[in-house]
N, C-alpha and C positions, 0 to 999 in steps of 0.2 A: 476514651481510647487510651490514655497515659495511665489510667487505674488498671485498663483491665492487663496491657502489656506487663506493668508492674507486678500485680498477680502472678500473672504466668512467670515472669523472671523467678521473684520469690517460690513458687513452685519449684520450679527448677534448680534453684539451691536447694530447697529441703531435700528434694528426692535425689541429690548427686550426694549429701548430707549424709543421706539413710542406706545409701550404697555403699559410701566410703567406712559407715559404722558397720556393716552387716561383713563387708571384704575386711577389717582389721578384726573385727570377732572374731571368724572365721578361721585366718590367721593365728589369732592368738591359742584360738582353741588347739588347735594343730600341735603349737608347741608346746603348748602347758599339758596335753595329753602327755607326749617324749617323755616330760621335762617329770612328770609324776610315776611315771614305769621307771624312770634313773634313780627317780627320788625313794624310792621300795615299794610302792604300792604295784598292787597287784590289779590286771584288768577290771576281775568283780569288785574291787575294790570301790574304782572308781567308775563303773555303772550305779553301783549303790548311792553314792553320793550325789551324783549327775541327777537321778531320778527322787530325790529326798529332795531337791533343791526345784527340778522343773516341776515335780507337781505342787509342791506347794505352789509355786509364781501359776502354776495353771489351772489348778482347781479351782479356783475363785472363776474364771472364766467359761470352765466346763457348770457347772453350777447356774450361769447367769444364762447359756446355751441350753442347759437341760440337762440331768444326766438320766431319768427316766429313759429316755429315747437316746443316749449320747449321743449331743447335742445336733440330731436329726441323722445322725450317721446307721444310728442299730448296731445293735451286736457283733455280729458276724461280718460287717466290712470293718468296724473297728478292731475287731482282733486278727483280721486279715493285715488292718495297716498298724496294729503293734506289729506284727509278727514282721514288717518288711521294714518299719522304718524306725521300730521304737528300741528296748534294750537286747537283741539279737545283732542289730545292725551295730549298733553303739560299743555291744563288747568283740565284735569284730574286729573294728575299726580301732579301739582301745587296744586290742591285743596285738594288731600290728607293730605296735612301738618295743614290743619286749623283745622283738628279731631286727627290726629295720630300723635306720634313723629317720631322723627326721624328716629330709627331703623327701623318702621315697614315699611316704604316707602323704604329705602337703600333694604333690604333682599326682601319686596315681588316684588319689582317692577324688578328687574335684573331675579331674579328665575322665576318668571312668565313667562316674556318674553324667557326663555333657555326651558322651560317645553312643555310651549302652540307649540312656534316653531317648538320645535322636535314632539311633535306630529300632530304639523299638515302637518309637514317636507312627514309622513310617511303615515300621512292619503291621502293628496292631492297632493303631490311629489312623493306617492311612494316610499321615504327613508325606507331601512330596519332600524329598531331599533333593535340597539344590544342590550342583558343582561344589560350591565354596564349603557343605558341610560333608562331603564324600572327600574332599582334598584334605581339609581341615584335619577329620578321623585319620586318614591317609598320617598326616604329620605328627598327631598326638600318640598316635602306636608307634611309630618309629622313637620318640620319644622313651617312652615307654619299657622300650627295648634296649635302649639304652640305659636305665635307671637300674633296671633286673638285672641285667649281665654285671652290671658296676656290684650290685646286691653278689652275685655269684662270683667275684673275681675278687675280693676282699678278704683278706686274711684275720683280718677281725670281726667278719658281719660274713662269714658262712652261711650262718644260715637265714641270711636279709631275704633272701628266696620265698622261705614261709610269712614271714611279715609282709612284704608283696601281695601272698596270695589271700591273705588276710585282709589285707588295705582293698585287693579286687569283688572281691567277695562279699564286703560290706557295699561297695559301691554299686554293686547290682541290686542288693535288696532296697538299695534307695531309692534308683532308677526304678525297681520297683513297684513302689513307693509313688514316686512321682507319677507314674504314668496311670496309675490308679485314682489318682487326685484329679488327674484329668478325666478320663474315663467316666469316673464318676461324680465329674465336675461339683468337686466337695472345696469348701473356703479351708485357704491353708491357717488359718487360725483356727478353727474349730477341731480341724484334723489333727494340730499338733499338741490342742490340750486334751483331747481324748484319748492319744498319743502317751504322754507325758505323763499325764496320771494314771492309765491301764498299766503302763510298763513300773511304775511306783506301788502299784496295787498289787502286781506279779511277782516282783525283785524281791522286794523291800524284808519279805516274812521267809521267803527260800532263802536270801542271801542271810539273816540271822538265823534261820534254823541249818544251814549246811556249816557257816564259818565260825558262829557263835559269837557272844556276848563280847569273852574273852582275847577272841583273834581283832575284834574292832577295836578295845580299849588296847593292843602292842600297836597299832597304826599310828604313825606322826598324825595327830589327830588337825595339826595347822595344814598340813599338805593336803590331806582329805578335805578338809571344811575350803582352803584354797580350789582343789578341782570339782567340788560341790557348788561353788559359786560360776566359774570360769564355762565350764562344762553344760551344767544345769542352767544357770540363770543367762552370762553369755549367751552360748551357743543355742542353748534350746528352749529361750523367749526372747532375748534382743534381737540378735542377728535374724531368727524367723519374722519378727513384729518389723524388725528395719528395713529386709526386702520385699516383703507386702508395703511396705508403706511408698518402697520406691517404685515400685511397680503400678502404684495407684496415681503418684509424682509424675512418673518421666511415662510411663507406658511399658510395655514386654521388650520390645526389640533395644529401646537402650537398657533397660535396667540387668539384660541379662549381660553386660559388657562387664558386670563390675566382680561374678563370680570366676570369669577368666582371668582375671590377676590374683586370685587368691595364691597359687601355685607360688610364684615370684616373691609374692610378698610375706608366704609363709616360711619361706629360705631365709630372708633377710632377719625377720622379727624371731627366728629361730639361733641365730647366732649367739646375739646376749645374752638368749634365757637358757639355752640347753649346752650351750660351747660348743654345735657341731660345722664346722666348715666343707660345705659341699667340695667334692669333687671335682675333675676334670667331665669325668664323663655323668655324675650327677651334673654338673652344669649347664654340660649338652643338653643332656634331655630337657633340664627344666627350663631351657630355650625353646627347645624343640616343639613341647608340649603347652607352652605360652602361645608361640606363636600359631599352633593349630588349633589351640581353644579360639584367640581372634580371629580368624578364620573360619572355624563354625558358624560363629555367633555374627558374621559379618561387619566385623569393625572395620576392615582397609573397606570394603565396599563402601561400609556410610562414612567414612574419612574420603573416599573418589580417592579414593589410590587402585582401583580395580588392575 
């Protein structure tokens, strides 16, 4: 009986472990995104490098799945989930930072994707939505609402407005994305190295025949090879392998607590790296939109704070 309780404790550390690592990747990718559109690099820039880095770290994997067949997916839903989750979503999301700072990317881009999800979880899954995620949506748009007007009221970030609608835009193809993972209840490792190295297969030969040899070697080649790592290996094999792994750990209902704090904790780890100090009414929101992510996701519930 003392072995197996032990087990499960050490379970339970891995997997609050592998959340804490998938929420500061996450994080970090956020701001090293900013922090590379401040530094010169241009959006294609750093899709280019993002997908040089994740397919290497994922071919070895698509290879060991198949790629005859990728990796049991086929054709045609594979380039259905490039086209929604792979370098389309990424230079989206990338492109947001060359209008908006930091905060508005961190908060809309996580909330989007938890919002759009759930409803389309309920619209085309036929998930029931409870109270707490119609209240939850309820708080994180008001939020929201506040992050964009801050975007449109800014004398230096005119046009935060378009990076917003950038930051929204990526977050639907993810939601996308997701709900097709479900749908066609596909393992999220196999989907994001078929993923990973489709979008590396697509980019890689467009992106040197549109910008050439010579536009690659004027690029801070450390800042590239830095969001080639950060971007690529981070965000699009750690943070993927750390929340599958939490989710195998802890189960669905906790492990999705740990992508509600990305928002808060992408603010904070965004100060050192990028020097941006959130707002008055960036702050609001990125309260506002905290507090309705834990409320989708039913945190005060499973706390008994109902």
């Amino acid at each position: 009986m003392a072995h197996s309780k032990s087990v499960q404790v050490t379970r339970e550390h891995l997997g609050f472990l592998c959340g804490a690592v998938m929420a500061l990747g996450a994080s970090l990718s956020f701001a090293s995104a900013r922090a590379g559109i401040l530094g010169g690099l241009g959006a294609i820039d750093m899709i280019f490098a993002r997908y040089i880095v994740a397919g290497a770290i994922m071919l070895p994997l698509l290879l060991r799945y198949g790629v005859r067949d990728l990796a049991g997916i086929g054709l045609r839903r594979s380039l259905v989930l490039t086209a929604l989750g792979g370098a389309p979503f990424a230079l989206l999301q990338t492109g947001g930072y060359g209008f908006a700072p930091l905060a508005h990317g961190a908060v809309i881009a996580p909330s989007t994707v938890t919002i759009v999800s759930t409803i389309g979880a309920a619209l085309f899954l036929r998930e029931r939505l409870s109270r707490g995620h119609l209240v939850g949506a309820a708080i994180v748009l008001s939020g929201i609402f506040l992050i964009g007007w801050d975007g449109l009221t800014q004398p230096s970030g005119e046009r935060a407005w378009l990076g917003d609608l950038l930051f929204f835009a990526s977050s639907v193809l993810w939601a996308g994305f997701t709900l097709l993972l479900r749908h066609w209840r596909l393992p999220a490792l196999q989907a994001t190295a078929v993923v990973a190295v489709l979008s590396f297969v697509l980019t890689t030969p467009l992106y040197l025949a549109v910008m050439g040899v010579a536009h690659l070697d004027a690029l801070p080649l450390g800042m590239l090879a830095f969001q080639g790592l950060v971007q690529g290996g981070l965000q699009g094999a750690v943070t993927m392998i750390a929340y599958s792994q939490a989710v195998i750990f802890l189960g669905v209902s906790r492990a999705v607590l740990f992508p509600a704090i990305v928002p808060a904790l992408s603010v904070l780890v965004g100060i050192p790296i990028v020097r941006e100090i959130p707002g008055p009414l960036q702050i609001a929101g990125l309260c506002l939109v905290t507090l309705g992510l834990m409320t989708t996701v039913g945190l005060f519930r499973r706390l008994g704070l109902r």
